[in-house]
Each structure stands twice: as structure tokens, then as C-alpha cells.
C-alpha positions as CSV (number, residue, x, y, z in Angstrom):
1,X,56.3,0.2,-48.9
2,X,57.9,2.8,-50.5
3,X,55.9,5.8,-51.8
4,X,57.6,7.5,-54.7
5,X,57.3,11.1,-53.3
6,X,60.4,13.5,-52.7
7,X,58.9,15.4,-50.2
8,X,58.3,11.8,-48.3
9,X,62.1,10.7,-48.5
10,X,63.2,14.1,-47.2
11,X,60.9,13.8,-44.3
12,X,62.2,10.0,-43.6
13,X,65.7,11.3,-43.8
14,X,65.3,13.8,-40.9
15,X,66.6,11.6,-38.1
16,X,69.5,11.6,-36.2
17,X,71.1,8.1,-35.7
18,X,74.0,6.2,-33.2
19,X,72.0,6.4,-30.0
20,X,70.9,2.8,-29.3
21,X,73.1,-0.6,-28.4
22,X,73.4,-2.5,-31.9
23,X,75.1,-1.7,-35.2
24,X,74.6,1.3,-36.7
25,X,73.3,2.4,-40.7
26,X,75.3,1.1,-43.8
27,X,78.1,3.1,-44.0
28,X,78.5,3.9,-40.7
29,X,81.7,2.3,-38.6
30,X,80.7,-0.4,-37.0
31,X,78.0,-1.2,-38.9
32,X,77.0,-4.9,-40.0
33,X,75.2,-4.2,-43.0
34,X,76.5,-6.8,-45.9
35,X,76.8,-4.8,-49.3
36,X,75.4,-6.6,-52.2
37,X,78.5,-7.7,-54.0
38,X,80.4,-8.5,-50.7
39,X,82.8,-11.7,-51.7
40,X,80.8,-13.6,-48.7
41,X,77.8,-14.2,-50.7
42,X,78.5,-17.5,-52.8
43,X,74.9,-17.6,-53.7
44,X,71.0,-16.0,-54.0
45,X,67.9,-17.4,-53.8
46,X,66.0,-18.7,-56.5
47,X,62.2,-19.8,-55.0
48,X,59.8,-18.2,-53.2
49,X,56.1,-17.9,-52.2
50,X,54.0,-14.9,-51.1
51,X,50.9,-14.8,-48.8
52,X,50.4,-11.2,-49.5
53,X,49.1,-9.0,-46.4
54,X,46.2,-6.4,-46.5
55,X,47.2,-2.8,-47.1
56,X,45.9,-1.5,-43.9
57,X,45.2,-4.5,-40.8
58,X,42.3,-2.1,-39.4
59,X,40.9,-1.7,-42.7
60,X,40.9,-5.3,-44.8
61,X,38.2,-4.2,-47.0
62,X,40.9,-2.4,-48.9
63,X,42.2,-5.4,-49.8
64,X,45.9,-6.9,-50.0
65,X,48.7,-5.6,-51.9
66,X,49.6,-6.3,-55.4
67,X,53.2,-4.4,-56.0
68,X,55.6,-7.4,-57.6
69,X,55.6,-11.0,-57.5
70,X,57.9,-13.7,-56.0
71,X,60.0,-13.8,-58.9
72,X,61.1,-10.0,-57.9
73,X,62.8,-11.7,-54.9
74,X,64.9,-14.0,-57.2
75,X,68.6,-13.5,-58.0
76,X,70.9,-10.4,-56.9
77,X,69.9,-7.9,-55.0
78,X,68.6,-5.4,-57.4
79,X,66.1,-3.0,-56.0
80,X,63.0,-4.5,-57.6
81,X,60.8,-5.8,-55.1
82,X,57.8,-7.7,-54.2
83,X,55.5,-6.2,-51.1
84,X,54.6,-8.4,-48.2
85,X,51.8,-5.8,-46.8
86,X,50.6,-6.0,-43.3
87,X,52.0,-9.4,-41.8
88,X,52.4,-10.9,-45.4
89,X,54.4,-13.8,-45.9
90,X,57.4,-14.7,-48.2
91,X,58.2,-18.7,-47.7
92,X,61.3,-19.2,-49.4
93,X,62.6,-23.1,-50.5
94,X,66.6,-22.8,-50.7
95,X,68.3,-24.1,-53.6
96,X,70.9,-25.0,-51.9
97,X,70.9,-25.8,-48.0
98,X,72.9,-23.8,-45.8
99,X,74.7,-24.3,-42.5
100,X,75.6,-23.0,-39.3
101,X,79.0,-21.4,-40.0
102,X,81.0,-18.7,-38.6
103,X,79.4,-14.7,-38.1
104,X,76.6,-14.5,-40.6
105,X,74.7,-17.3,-42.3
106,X,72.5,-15.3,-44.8
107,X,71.7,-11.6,-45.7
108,X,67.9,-10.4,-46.1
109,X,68.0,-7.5,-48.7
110,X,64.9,-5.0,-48.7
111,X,64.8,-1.3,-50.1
112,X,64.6,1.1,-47.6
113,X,65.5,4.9,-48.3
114,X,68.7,5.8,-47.0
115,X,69.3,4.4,-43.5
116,X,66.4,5.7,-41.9
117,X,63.1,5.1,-43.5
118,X,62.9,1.2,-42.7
119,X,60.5,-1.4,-42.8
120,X,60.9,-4.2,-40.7
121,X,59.8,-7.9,-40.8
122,X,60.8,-11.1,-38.5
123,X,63.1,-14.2,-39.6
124,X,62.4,-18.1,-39.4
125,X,64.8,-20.6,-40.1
126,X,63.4,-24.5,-40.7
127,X,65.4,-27.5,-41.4
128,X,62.4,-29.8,-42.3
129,X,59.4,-27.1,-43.7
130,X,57.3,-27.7,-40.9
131,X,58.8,-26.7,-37.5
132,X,60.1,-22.6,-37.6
133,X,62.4,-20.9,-35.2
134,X,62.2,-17.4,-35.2
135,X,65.5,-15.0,-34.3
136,X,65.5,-13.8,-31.1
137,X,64.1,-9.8,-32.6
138,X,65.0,-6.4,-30.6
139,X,62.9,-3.2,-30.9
140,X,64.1,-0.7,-28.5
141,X,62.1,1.9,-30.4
142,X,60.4,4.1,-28.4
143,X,56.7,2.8,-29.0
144,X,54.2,5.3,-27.0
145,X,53.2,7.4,-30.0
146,X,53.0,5.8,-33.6
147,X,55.9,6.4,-36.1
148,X,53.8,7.7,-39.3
149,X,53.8,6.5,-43.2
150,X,56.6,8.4,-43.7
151,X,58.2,8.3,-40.5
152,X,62.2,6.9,-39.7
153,X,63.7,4.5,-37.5
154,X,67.6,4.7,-36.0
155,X,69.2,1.2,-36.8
156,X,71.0,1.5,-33.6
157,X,67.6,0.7,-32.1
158,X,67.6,-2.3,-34.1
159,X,68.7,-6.1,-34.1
160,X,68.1,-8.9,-35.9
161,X,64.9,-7.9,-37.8
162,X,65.2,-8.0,-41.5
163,X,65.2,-3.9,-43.1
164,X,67.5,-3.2,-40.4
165,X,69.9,-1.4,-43.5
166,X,69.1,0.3,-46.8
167,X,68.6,-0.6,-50.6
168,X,71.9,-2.8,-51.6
169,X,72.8,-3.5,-48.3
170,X,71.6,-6.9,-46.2
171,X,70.7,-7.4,-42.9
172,X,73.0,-10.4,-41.9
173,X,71.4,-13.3,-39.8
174,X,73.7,-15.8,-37.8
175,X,72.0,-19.3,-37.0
176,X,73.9,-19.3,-33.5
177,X,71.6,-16.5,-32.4
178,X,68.8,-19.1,-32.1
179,X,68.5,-21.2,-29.6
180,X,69.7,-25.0,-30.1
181,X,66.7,-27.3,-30.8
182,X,66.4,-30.7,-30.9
183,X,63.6,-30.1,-34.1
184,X,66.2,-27.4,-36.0
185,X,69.1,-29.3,-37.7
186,X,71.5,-25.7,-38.4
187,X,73.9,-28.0,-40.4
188,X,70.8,-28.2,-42.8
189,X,68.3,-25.1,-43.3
190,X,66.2,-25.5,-46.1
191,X,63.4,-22.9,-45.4
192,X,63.3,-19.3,-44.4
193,X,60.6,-17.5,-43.9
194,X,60.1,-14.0,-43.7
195,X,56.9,-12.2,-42.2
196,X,56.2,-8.6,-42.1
197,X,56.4,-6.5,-39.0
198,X,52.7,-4.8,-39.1
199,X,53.8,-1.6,-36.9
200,X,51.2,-0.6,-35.5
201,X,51.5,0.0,-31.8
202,X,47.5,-0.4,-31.1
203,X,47.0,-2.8,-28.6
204,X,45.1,-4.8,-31.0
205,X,47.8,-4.7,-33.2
206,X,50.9,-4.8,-32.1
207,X,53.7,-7.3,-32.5
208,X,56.7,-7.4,-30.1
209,X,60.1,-8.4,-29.6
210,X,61.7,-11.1,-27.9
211,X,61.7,-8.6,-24.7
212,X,58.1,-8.4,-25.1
213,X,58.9,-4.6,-26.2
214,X,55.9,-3.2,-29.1
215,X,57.3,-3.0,-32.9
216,X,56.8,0.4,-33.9
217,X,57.6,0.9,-37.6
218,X,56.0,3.6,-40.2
219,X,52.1,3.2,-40.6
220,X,49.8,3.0,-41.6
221,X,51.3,2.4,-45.3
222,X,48.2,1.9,-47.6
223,X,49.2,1.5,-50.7
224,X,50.1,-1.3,-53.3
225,X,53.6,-1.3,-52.1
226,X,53.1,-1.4,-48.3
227,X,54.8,-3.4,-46.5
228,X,57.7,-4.7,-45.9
229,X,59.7,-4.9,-49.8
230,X,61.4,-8.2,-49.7
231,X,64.4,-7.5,-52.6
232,X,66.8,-10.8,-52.5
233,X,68.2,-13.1,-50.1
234,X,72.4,-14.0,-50.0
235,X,73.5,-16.9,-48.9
236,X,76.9,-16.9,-46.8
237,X,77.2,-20.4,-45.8
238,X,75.9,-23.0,-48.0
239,X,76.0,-26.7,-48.1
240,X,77.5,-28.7,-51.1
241,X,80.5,-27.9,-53.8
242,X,78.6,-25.3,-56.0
243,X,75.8,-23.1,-56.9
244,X,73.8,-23.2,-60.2
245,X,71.1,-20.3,-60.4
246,X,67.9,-21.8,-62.2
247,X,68.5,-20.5,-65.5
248,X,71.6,-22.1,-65.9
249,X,70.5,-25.7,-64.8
250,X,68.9,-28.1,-67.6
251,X,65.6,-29.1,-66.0
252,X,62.8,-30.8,-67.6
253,X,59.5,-31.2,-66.0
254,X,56.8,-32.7,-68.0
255,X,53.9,-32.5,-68.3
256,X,53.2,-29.3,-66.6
257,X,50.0,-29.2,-65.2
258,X,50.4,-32.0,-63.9
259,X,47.1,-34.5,-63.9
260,X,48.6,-37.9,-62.7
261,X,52.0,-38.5,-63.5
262,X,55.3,-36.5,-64.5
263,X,58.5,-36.8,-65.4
264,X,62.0,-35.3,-64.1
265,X,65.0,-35.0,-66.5
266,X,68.0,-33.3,-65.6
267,X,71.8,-34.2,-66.1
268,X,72.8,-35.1,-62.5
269,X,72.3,-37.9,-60.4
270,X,69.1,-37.9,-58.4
271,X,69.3,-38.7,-55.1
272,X,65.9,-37.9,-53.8
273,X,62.9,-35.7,-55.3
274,X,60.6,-34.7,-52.8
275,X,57.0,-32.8,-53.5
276,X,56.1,-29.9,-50.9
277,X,52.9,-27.7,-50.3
278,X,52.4,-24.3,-50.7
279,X,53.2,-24.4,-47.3
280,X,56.2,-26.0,-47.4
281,X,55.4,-29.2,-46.1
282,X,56.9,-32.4,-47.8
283,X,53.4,-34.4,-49.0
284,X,55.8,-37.0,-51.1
285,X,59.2,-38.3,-51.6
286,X,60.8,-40.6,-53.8
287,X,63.9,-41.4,-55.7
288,X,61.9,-42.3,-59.2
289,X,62.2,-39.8,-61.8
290,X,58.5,-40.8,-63.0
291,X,56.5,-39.2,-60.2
292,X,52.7,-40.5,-59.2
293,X,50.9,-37.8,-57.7
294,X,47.5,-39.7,-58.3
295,X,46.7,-39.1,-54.4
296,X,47.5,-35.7,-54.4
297,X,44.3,-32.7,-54.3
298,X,44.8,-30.0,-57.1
299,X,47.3,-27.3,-56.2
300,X,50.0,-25.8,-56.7
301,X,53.6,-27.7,-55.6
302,X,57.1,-27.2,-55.1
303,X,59.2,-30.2,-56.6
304,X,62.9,-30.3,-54.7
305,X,65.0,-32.4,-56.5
306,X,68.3,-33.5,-54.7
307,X,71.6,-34.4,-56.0
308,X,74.6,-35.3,-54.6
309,X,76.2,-31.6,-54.9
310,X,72.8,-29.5,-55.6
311,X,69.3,-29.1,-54.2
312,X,66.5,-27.4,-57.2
313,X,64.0,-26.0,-56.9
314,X,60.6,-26.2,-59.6
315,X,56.8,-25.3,-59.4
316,X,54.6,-27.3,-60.6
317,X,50.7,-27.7,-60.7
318,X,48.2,-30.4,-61.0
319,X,44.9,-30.2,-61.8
């Protein structure tokens, strides 16, 4: 959320920082913060979905918010954003896998005014789109009174929640931070997932850390923007020899709607196509270009189409 008021980012800029354990703000020595044209991002995501969250948790006839639209999270880190709201969802199907390598993995990019007004949300990896391991997230915020709309938060207080840093600068995530599971293959990620961090200290309410400490971030934030403001997401350590963006890749997928049957052109090798859900579970797989989806219930899909170098990306619908 970020309300477009002057008065509001001089109040969310009156905090001092350096206090806590972890990194400190963008800028700042020490800090971790990954600046949007660092050399160690090789790529950016190019698809994601949003379950958007309501505007205020203790008031849902308000509704959700509206602000952006998954395309917004596409690409570079630019400052145009789509809002998650209040424990909104961005599910986001990697073009390209990535792998456990050494430091950082991935940056999560949001737009938070200077380094203090942040909103915060929790990471998932998944190396099959069904089982999600979250990082292990640390809140040592002080969480016995209720840090306002346009409240601040001192990054030092801060570890491995996405909005940790500013506008053009990424909060970096590093797979060997999550405990090794026989159900998460880190040579092979292929979902993230990023869920907002609702704030609110209320019993009812509140979310916590992996210390069991409350999340306390500015709310409530009520508007068409609240929420956490996912911008882009770079990708450190990737699997495979290159990275096409989806705009540069010759893709045909016909027809689209779907009713029974499509086809898949592109100029590579296909090595598997595989159909997921909304909810990023695979429902089909095959290595035919000329896909039967006769079984399937109307919906909207992602098809991931696998080559021997690259992994794409398309939605598609059937009615």
C-alpha cells in the first residue's frame, strides 16, 4: 500500500534505524539489499497469479483490492505494482527453474518509501506446485502497540520477509535457509509464492514469525493499494544455458479458449508440456504438441512448456 500523500511519507520517514541483529536499509553498510541492475540477476519473472486480499481483514465487506494486475509484477523491477491486500496471494510459475547456489537465490522487489515505510509478506519455495516451504521469517519488532497506516519499521528488525528494503532494491532469499526436505528438490524450484503479511497484532489477527514472535507492520491500510506491492522478482541462480523473456520467444497457442483440443508451436524442441491449475498443481502432462484437454472443467490454465535449455510459461483458458 502506498498512499500518495507527502505528509504520509514524511511521517514514515521519522524513524531511526541500526538497532536490531540483521542487515540494515539499502544504502546502509552492511546491508543485503540487491539493487535492481546488480550483474547477479540473469533473469526476471514473467508469470504470475493473484488471489487478491480484502482491504481491511476486520472489515471484508469493503471488499478486496483492485490496484494493478499480475502483469505489473512481470519483467524488471520498475516501481509499478500490483497489491496483494490483507494475506493476498501472488503464485508465481518460473520461466526458468532455479537452483540452490551460493549466497542468494532470488530477490523479491516491492516499493516501499525510503527504508522505513515497509510492507512485509512471507516466501514459499516449491519444486513440484503442490508442497511449499516457507523461509524461516524474523520479526523482532516490538509488537505491544499497533504500528499505524502510516507507521515505519527499522530493517535491522528484519529477516528474510519480502519488503525488508525500498523501491529498486530486492530483498535477497537464499534456499539454504530452508530446511532440507525430502518433498523440496532446491536443485529445481519452479514455484514461489508470496503471501502478504496482514499486520495486525489482534489476537485474532495476527501472523508470526518462525520464533512465534507477532508481525507487526503498518495497518490498517484500506485502500486500493493496501497491501503488500509485489513489483518484480530477479532471479540469481537459474537452471539451463539462457533466458528468453516472453516477448522475445515465438509461441503459438491455438485456439485460445480452448474447448477440446490445442495446439503448441514454438521453434525449440519440446521435451515435456505440462497443464497446471490456477493453483499451481500439474492436472496433465504430455510430450504431444496437440494437447486433449477433453477431461478437463472450464478454467483458466497455465501451460509450461519444457525444452531442453528453457522452461515457458502461457495462460490459457477453456471453456
Amino acid at each position: 500500500m502506498k498512499y500518495c500523500l507527502y505528509i504520509a511519507l514524511l511521517i514514515s520517514l521519522s524513524i531511526g534505524y541500526g538497532q536490531g541483529i540483521y542487515p540494515p536499509a539499502a544504502g546502509v553498510s552492511g546491508t543485503t539489499a540487491i539493487h535492481k541492475d546488480s550483474s547477479l540477476i540473469v533473469s526476471w519473472v514473467y508469470a504470475c497469479e493473484i488471489s487478491r486480499g480484502y482491504l481491511r481483514i476486520d472489515s471484508t465487506h469493503l471488499g478486496k483490492t483492485n490496484s494493478g494486475d499480475s502483469t505489473n509484477s512481470f519483467g524488471k523491477a520498475n516501481g509499478t505494482t500490483v497489491s496483494l491486500g490483507d494475506s493476498g496471494v501472488a503464485l508465481i510459475f518460473l520461466n526458468q527453474f532455479i537452483h540452490n547456489g551460493i549466497g542468494a537465490d532470488f530477490a523479491v522487489f516491492e516499493n516501499g518509501f525510503g527504508s522505513g515505510f515497509l510492507e512485509l509478506a512471507f516466501v514459499e519455495v516449491s519444486s513440484d506446485g503442490i508442497h511449499f516451504f516457507r523461509f524461516p521469517a524474523f520479526s523482532n519488532t516490538q509488537d505491544t502497540a499497533q504500528i499505524g497506516t502510516f507507521g515505519s519499521l527499522d530493517p535491522t528488525e528484519i529477516h528474510n520477509l519480502a519488503g525488508k528494503y525500498e523501491v529498486n532494491y530486492g530483498t535477497p532469499f537464499d534456499l539454504d535457509e530452508i530446511p532440507n526436505d525430502s518433498l523440496l528438490d532446491k536443485s529445481n524450484i519452479t514455484h514461489i509464492k508470496i503471501t502478504d503479511v496482514i499486520g495486525n497484532i489482534a489476537p485474532e489477527f495476527a501472523q508470526y514469525d518462525s520464533q512465534g514472535n507477532k508481525i507487526n507492520d503498518p495497518w490498517p491500510t484500506p485502500f486500493a493499494t493496501g497491501g503488500f506491492d509485489l513489483d518484480a522478482i530477479g532471479l540469481i541462480h537459474v537452471n539451463g544455458i539462457s533466458f528468453l523473456p516472453e516477448n522475445e520467444v515465438e509461441i503459438s497457442i491455438y485456439p485460445n479458449p480452448i474447448f477440446d483440443v490445442f495446439n503448441i508451436e514454438i521453434d525449440k524442441k519440446i521435451k515435456q508440456i505440462e497443464l497446471l491449475s490456477l493453483e499451481g498443481k500439474i492436472v496433465k502432462k504430455t510430450t504431444n504438441s496437440r494437447v486433449n484437454v477433453s477431461e478437463l472443467p472450464s478454467g483458466v490454465y497455465f501451460v509450461r512448456i519444457i525444452t531442453n535449455s528453457e522452461t515457458y510459461v502461457r495462460k490459457v483458458v477453456k471453456k
